[in-house]
N, C-alpha and C positions, 0 to 999 in steps of 0.2 A: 312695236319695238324697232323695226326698220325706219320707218317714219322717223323715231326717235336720235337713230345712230344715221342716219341722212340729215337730216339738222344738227346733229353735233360736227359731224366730218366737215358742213357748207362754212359752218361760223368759226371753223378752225386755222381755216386761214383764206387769201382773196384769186392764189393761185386755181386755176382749172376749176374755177367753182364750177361753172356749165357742165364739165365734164363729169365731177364727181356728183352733182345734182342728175345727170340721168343715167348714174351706172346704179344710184339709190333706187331713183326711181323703177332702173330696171330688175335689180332684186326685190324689191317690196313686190314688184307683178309676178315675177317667179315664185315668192313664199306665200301668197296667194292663191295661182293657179295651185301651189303642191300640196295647201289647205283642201282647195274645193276637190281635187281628186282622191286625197285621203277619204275627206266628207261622201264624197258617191261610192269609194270603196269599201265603206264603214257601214253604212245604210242598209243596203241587202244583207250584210253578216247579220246586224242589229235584228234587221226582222227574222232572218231564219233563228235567228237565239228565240225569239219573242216566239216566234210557231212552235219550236220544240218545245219550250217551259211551260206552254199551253196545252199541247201534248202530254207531257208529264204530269202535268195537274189532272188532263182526263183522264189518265191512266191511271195514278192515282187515287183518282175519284171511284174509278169502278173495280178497282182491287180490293178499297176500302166496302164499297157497298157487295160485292162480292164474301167478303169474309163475313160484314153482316148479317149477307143471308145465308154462311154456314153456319154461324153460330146458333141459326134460330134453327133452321136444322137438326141441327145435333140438342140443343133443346128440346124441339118436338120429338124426337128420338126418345132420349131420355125419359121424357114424360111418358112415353107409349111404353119404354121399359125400365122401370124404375128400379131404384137399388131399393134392397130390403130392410126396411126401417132395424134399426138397433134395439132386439127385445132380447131379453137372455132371461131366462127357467129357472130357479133355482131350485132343485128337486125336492130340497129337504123341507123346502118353507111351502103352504098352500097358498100365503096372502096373495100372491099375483107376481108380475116381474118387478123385480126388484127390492123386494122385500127380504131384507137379510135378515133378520127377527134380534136384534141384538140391542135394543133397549130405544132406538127412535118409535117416534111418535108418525106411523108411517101410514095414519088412518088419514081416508078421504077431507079431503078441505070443501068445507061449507062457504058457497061463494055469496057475498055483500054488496055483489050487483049483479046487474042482468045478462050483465058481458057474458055471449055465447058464439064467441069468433073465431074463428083459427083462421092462418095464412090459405090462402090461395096459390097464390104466386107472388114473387120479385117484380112487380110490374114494370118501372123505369128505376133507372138511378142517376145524380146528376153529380158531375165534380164540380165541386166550388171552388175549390183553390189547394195550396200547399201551403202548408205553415205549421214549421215545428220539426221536430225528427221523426223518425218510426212510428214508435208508439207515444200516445197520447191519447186523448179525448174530449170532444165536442162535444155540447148538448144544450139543448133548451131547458126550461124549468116545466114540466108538462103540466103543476096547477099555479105556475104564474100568471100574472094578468098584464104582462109584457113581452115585447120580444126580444128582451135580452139572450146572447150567445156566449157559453160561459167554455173558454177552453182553455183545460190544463194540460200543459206539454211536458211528456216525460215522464217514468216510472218513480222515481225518486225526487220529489220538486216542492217547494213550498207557496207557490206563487201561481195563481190564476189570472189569465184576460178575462174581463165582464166588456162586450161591444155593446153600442145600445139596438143595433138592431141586423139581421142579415145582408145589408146592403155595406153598411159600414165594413162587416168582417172581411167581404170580397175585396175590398179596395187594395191597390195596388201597396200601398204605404198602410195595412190595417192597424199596426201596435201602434202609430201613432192614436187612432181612435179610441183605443181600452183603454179602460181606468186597469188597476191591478189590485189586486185581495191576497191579500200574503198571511197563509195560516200558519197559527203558533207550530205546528211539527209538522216533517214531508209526509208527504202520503206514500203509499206503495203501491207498486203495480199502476194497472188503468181500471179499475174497478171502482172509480168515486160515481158518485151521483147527486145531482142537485136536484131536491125535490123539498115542494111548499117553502121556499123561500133559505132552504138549509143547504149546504153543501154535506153528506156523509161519503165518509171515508175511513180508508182502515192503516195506523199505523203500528209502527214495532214500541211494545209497551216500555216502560222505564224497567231497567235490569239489566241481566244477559240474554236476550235473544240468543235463538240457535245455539245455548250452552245445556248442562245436562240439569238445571232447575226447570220448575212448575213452567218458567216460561219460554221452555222450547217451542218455536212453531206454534207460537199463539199471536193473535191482534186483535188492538184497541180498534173498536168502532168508534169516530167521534160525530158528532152535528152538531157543526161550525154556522151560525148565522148570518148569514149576508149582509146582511144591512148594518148590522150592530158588529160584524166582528168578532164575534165572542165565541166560544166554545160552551155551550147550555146545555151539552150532557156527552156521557162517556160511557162504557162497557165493552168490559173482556168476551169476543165472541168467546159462545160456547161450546167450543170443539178443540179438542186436543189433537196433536200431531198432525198442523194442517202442514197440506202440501199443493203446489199449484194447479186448480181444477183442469185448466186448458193444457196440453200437453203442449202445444208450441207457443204459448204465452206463458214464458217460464215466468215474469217477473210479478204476475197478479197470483195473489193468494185468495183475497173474497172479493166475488164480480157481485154489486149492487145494480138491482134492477127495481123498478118501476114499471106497472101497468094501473088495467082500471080498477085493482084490487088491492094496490096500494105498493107496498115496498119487502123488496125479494132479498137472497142473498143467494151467490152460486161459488161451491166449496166443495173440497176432498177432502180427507184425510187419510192416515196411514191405513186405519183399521180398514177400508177396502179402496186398495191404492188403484182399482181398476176403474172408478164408477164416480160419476160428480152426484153431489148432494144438494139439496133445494131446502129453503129453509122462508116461514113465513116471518117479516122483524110488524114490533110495532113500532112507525114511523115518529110517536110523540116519546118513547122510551125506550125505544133500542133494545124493548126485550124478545125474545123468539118464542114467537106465537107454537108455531108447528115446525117439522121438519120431517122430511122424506128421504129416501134412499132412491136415486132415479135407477132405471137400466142403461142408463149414457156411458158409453165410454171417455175416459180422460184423452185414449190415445189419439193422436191427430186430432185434438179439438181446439180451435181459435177465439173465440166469444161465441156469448149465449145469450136472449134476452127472453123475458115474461111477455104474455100478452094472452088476456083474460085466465090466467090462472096457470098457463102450458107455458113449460118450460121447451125454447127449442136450442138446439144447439149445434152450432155451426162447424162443419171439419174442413179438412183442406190436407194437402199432402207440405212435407217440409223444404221439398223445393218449391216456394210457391206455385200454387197454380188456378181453379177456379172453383169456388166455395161454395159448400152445398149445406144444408139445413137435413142433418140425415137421422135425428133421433130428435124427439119431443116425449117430455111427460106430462100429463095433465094432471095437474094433484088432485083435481073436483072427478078426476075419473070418468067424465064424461066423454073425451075424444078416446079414442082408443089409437094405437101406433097403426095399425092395419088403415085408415080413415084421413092418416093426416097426409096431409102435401109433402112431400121433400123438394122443393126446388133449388134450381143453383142460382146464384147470383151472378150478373151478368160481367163480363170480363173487366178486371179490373189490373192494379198496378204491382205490390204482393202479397199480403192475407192482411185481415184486421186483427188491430191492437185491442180494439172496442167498438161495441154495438150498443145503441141506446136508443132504446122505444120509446117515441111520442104515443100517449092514444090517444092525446088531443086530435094531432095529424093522421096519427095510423101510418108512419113512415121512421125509417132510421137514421140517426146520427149515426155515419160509421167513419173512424180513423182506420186507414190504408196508408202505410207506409210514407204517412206524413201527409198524405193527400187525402182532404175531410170531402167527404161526400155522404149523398142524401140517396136513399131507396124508400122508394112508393108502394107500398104492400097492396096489392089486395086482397080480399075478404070473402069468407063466406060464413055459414052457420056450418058448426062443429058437427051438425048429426048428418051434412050432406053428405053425399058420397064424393070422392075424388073423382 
């Protein structure tokens, strides 16, 4: 730029040119040297910035691996002194816990496979991404013959992403990937489930919901067909005066599960507003096979899922904080609460909206406050000891 305003000032006119030519030349050499000493007094700041920030990254580093290894800590802890699984007596009734004697069907389930597993532990979990708001739900089809990722966002929504595979879903830009399936009425809550090829879900039937007719506190079960679109069957669960089984997931009314026994349903109602209810559906008719009374409580409960037959259910406190599996029923009667694991799950962002068991994988779909992530179960046989 000096250079520039010395060639303009020389061709300006013919007087003193010599003169003005090296008083140019003589500030071009001064904005130069005041360059190069900027430049050598800029250089050492630069590196000591450069040492600190590398500092602070190892600092960083070992705070993070630091809190690591108290969280495994205080896990090992845990594990040596475990909370006391949720069994409650009922004095007047002999059937066992939880057995209110008042018209369910609260006899042992006869299991259709060999599935004899129960949790172990939460082994890893992995964040894939954030997409959506709070609540919602991910999940695979666990007897598909693809890896299609099917997530619907939101308590109240008509409208599902299909990605066609987990890699797609990650991607920066992923709705441009999904196709979308848009079912004839919203669903409710986060308690749908895709399974063999169907989407079930539960919504508010035709009428007055929450008026003082037959259809207070009831829902339509529907299965919606993927492929086709259509709606191929329907039914009024059968339970009057439901009310939200999770006590911090106020907005689901019936959580739909999947294991290797087929297709579950987890519910309260008023008649014992304290305790969640299990119920077996069949998956080609939507009718209720069996149903049981669990000893779970509703209070502080977040989602629940099935796996070989055992209901577990997940609580958490209402300021979020880190989530533990503190009560399971087995309806085949074979695990007993004394027997089963309670593990916590490993720190996450603030409680789940929905939990959804693969036993293809043996791992969970879980929605966390918009952020989908995966946990890796492992396994053992039901008659082991803890």
């Amino acid at each position: 730029v000096t250079q520039w305003h010395c060639s303009q000032r020389t061709r300006a006119g013919g007087h003193g040119v010599g003169e003005r030519l090296a008083q140019c030349q003589d500030q071009s050499s001064r904005h130069a040297a005041e360059l190069r000493d900027f430049k050598n007094k800029m250089l050492p700041l630069l590196e000591v910035a450069e040492k600190e920030r590398e500092a602070l990254r190892t600092e960083a580093d070992t705070i993070s691996g630091r809190v690591d290894r108290l969280e495994r800590e205080v896990d090992y802890l845990e594990t040596q002194n475990p909370a006391l699984p949720c069994v409650e007596f009922d004095e007047k009734v002999t059937g066992g816990p939880g057995t209110k004697g008042k018209g369910r069907r609260n006899e042992k389930y006869d299991m259709v496979t060999d599935c004899g597993y129960t949790i172990s532990q939460v082994r890893s979990m992995k964040i894939l991404k954030r997409f959506g708001g709070p609540a919602g739900l991910w999940t695979k089809d666990p007897l598909g013959q693809t890896e299609k990722i099917y997530v619907l966002d939101g308590t109240q929504n008509d409208t599902a992403f299909v990605f066609p595979r987990l890699r797609d879903f990650t991607l920066a830009m992923a709705a441009r990937k999904a196709s979308r399936v848009r079912v004839p009425f919203p669903w409710v809550g986060t308690g749908q489930l895709v399974y063999g090829g169907f989407l079930y879900f539960a919504r508010r039937p035709p009428g007055r919901p929450g008026g003082d007719g037959e259809l207070e506190n009831t829902l339509q079960l529907i299965k919606f067909h993927l492929a086709n679109r259509t709606v191929v069957d329907s039914s009024v669960f059968p339970a009057e005066g439901l009310i939200p089984p999770y006590g911090l997931t106020a907005d689901t009314y019936i959580d739909l599960a999947a294991d290797e026994e087929g297709l579950w349903a987890v519910y309260a109602t008023r008649e014992d507003d304290r305790h969640l209810c299990l119920a077996k559906l069949d998956p080609q008719t939507l009718d209720t096979e069996q149903q049981w009374d669990t000893p779970c409580p509703r209070e502080n409960a977040e989602a629940a899922f099935v796996i070989c037959g055992t209901l577990y259910v997940v609580y958490n406190t209402r300021p979020a904080s880190r989530a533990r599996i503190q009560c399971s029923f087995d309806a085949s009667g074979t695990l007993t609460p004394e027997r089963a694991a309670l593990p916590y799950f490993p720190r996450r962002y603030g409680a789940h909206a929905s939990l959804r068991y693969n036993p293809r994988e043996r791992q969970l779909y879980a929605w966390d406050d918009g952020y989908q992530i995966v946990y890796k179960l492992e396994m053992r046989k039901k008659e082991e000891e803890v």
